[in-house]
N, C-alpha and C positions, 0 to 999 in steps of 0.2 A: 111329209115324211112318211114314210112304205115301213110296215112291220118288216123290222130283224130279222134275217134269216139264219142267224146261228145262235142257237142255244142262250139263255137268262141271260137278263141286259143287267151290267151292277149300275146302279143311279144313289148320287148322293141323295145325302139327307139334310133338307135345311132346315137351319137352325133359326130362329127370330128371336132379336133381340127387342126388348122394350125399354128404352133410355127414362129415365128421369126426366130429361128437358123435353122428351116425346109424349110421355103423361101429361106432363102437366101442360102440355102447348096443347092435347085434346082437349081440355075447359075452356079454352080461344075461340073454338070450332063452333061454330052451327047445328042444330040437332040432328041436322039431313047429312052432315058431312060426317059427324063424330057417328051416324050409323054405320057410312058406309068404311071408316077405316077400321072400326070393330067388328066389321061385314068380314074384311081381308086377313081381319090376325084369326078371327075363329076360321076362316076360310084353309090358311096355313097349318092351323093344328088338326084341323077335320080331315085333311091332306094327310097328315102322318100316319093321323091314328088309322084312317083308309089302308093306306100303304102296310101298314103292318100285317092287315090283316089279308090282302093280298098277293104280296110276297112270300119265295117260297125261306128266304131268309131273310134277316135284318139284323144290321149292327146299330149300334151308337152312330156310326158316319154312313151307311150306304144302305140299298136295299136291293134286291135280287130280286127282277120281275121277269116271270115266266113269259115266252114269249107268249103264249094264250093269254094274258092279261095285259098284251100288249095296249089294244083297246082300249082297255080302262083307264089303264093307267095315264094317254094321251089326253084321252079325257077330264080326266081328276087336274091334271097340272094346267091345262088348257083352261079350265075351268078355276083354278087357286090364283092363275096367271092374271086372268081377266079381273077378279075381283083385287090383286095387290095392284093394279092400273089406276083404277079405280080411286084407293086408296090412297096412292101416291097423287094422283089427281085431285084429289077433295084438297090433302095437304099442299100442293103447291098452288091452287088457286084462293085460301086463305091465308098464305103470306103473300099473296101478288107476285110469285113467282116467272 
């Protein structure tokens, strides 16, 4: 995908929830596994907090990325993307998914 050519891209904002039965099924895990799915949730919030300060605005649901930080921001998600893979990876090869 080619940088925007018209003016700030709005991009939601996600949100991650952490379930109860998702807690506690990390004690189940592996040590190499439970690193890598706490790799993906800090991966998620580092995502945000990036994005904040990137953006020329931000709500509670969206953020406004200048196309000049179009780069980055491909980057950042591309990068958040690969580590929740990951994540979800580690989790469905300790239930035998």
């Amino acid at each position: 995908m080619g940088t925007p050519s018209n003016g700030p891209i709005s991009v939601g904002r996600i949100r991650r929830l952490l379930s109860e039965s998702l807690s506690s099924d990390l004690g189940l895990l592996e040590l190499n596994e439970i690193d890598v799915v706490v790799n993906a949730i800090i991966s998620l919030d580092g995502m945000d907090h990036f994005l904040e300060k990137l953006c020329l605005e931000h709500s509670d649901t969206r953020f406004l990325v200048p196309i000049t930080a179009w780069s980055e921001f491909r980057r950042v998600a591309e990068t958040t993307a690969d580590a929740l893979d990951f994540g979800v990876q580690a989790l469905e090869l300790s239930r035998g998914v």
